[in-house]
N, C-alpha and C positions, 0 to 999 in steps of 0.2 A: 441374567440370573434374577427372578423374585424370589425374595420372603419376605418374611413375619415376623418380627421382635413383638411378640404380645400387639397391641394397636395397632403396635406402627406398622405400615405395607411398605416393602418396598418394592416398587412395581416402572410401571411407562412414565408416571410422577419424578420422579427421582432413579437413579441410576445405579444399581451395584456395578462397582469396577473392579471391583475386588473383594475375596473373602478368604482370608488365609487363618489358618492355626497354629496354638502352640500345645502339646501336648508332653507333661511331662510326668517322669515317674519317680515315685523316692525310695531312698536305697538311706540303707544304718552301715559304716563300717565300724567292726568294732579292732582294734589293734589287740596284739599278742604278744603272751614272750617269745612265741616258738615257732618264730616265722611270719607270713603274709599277713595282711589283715583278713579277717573273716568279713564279708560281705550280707546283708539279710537282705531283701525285698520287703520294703514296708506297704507299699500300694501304687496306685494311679494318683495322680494331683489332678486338682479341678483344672479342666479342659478351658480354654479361652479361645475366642477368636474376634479377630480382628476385620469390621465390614466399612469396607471403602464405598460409600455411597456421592453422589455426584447430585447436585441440586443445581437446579437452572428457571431462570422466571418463564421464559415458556413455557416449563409443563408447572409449576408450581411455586408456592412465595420461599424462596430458601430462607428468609431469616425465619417466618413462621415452623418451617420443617424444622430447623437446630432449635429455637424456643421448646417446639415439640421436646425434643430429647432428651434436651437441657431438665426440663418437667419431667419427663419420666426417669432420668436419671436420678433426681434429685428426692423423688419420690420412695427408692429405692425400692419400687416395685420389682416383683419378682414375676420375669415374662415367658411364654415359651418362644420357643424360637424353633421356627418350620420352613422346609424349603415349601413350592409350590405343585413340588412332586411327590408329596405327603410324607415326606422324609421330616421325623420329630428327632432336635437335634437334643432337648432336653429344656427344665428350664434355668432362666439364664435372667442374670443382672446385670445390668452397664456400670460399668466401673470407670471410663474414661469417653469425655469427648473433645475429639481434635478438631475444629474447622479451621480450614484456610477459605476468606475470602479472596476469590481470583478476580470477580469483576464488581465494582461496584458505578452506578451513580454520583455524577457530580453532588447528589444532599444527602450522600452516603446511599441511598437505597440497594440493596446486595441483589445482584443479576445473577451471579453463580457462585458456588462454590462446593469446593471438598470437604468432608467429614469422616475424619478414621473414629468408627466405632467400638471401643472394646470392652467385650462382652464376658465375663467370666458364669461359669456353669454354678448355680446352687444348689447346696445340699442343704439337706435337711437335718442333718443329725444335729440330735444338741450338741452344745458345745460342752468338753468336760473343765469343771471348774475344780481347780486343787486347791484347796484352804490349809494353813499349816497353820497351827498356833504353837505359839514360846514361852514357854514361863517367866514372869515379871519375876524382877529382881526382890528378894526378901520372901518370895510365897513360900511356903511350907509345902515338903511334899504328904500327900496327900495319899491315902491308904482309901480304897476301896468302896467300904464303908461310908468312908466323910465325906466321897465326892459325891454319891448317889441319891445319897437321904431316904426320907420313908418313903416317895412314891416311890425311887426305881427296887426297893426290896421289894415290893409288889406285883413288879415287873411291869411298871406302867411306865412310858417315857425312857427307858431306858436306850434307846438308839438317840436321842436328843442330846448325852452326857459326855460332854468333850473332856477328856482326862489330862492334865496338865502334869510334866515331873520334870 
């Protein structure tokens, strides 16, 4: 199996062993008086998958490869990720890297090793931010008028005016 995590190739260099997914979906239950819960469908959740790649100093420097990763991971670059059958899987952030060194050198130098890659799918939507503000103890509540002042009777700023009671 080749692909592509954005840079990275993974190709005759390095080895996919494996490339599994998790896909999942989310559901609201809401409880009743009058019987079962009701059930909603909220959406899909970000798609993950997990790439079993295989480094070996024959074709390639494995510690260089996981350095690699390690950088792009760390970078939190957002990559696309393609097979090499022009199949675009979407783009995609690494969220985890596993290596196990299997072989190494008596002065440590690493000969082979396994790397589970997991890759979670990016969106782009903003995030929504919920701000709630509390009345301080002692404030006065506050009539219409008092909180807006002269500019928002002009109708200027008036989406800026956070009303407190």
């Amino acid at each position: 199996m080749r692909m592509t995590l954005g840079p990275i190739i993974f190709d005759n260099k390095n080895i996919i062993n494996g490339l599994s997914g998790s896909f999942k979906y989310r559901w609201a239950h809401h409880e009743g008086v009058d019987g079962a819960p009701k059930s909603q469908f909220l959406g899909e959740d970000l798609k993950e998958y997990t790439i079993k790649a295989y480094f070996h100093a024959d074709f390639c420097n494995p510690q260089q490869c996981i350095d690699d990763l390690d950088a792009a991971a760390a970078s939190g670059e957002i990559m696309p990720f393609t097979a090499y059958n022009g199949k675009y899987y979407g783009d995609y952030v690494i969220e985890t890297i596993s290596p196990v060194y299997e072989q190494t050198l008596s002065d440590g130098t690493l000969l082979s090793g396994v790397v589970d890659i997991a890759i979670k799918k990016y969106s782009a939507e903003d995030p929504v931010i919920v701000e709630t503000k509390t009345p301080r103890t002692g404030d006065k509540k506050k009539t219409d008028s008092d909180s807006m002042g002269s500019g928002a009777a002009s109708g200027s700023d008036t989406k800026k005016v956070v009303r407190q009671e």
